[in-house]
C-alpha positions as MATLAB code, in Angstrom:
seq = 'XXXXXXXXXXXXXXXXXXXXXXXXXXXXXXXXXXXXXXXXXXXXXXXXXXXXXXXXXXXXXXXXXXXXXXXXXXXXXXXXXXXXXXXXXXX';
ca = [
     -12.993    5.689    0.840;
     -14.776    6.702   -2.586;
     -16.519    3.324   -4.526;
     -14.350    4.163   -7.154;
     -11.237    4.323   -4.816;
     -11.918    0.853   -2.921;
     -13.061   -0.937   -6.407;
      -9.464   -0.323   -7.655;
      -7.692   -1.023   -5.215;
      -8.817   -4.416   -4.904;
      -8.805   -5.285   -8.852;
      -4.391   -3.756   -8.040;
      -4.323   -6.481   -4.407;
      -5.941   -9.355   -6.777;
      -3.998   -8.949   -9.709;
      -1.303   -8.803   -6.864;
      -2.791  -12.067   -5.378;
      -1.945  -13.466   -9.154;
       1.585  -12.630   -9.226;
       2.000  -13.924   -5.642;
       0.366  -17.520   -6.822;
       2.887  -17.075   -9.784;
       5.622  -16.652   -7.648;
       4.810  -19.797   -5.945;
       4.545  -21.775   -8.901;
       7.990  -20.253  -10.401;
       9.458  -21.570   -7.317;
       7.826  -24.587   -7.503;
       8.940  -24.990  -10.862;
      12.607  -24.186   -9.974;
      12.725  -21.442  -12.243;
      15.805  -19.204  -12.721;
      16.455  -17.394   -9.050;
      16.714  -13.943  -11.325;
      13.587  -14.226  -12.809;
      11.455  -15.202   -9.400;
      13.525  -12.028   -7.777;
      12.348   -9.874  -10.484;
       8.670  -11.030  -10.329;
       9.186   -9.920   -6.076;
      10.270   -6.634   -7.305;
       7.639   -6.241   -9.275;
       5.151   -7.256   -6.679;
       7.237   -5.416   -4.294;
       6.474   -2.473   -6.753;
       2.764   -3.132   -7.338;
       2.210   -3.387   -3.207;
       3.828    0.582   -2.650;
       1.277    1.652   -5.358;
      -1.529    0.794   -3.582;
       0.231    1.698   -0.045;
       0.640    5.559   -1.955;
      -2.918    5.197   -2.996;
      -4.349    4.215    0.520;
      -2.044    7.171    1.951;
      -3.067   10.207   -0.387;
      -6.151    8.875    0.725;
      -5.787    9.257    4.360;
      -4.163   12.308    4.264;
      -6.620   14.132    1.946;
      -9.412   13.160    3.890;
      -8.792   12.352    7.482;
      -5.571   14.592    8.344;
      -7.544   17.389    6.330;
     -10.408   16.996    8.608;
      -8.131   16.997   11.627;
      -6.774   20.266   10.330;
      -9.718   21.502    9.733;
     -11.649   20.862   12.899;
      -9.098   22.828   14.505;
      -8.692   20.021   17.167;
      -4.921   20.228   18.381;
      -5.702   16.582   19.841;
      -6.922   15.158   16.811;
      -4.104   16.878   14.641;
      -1.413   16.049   16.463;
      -2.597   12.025   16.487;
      -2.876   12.266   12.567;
       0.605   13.519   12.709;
       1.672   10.969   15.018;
      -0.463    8.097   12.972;
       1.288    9.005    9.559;
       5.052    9.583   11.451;
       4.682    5.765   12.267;
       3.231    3.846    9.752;
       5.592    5.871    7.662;
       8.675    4.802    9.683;
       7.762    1.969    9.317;
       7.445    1.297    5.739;
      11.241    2.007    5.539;
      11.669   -0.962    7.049;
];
């Protein structure tokens, strides 16, 4: 992962991190249920960005190396790795 890369994703997780500690205090404050579902969907939002980012990442470098070592091993794993954690983001 690039310096670049890593420093912005974790400015995106703590400005998430700020919005979660907002959500708390909305419900703390009994604020209207609307607007604390709206502030999840937003963080909801904000946590798939960085999931994307982290991805395009993966694939560009370490499924790209797996396809380019030629390793059918190592390929088919990457395949298998990105089959499951995407399954599972359905979820």
């Amino acid at each position: 992962m690039s310096h670049d890369a890593k420093s912005s994703r974790l400015k995106r997780l703590n400005r998430i991190e700020g919005q979660v500690r907002g959500l708390a205090r909305m419900v703390e404050e009994d604020r209207y249920c609307i607007d604390i579902v709206t502030q999840i969907a937003a963080v909801r939002a904000a946590l798939r960005r960085v999931e994307e980012s982290v991805l395009r990442d993966h694939i560009d470098h370490c499924v790209r190396h797996a396809i380019a070592s030629g390793n059918k091993a190592e390929q088919e794993q990457k395949v298998a790795e990105l089959m499951e954690v995407l399954s599972r983001s359905d979820r």
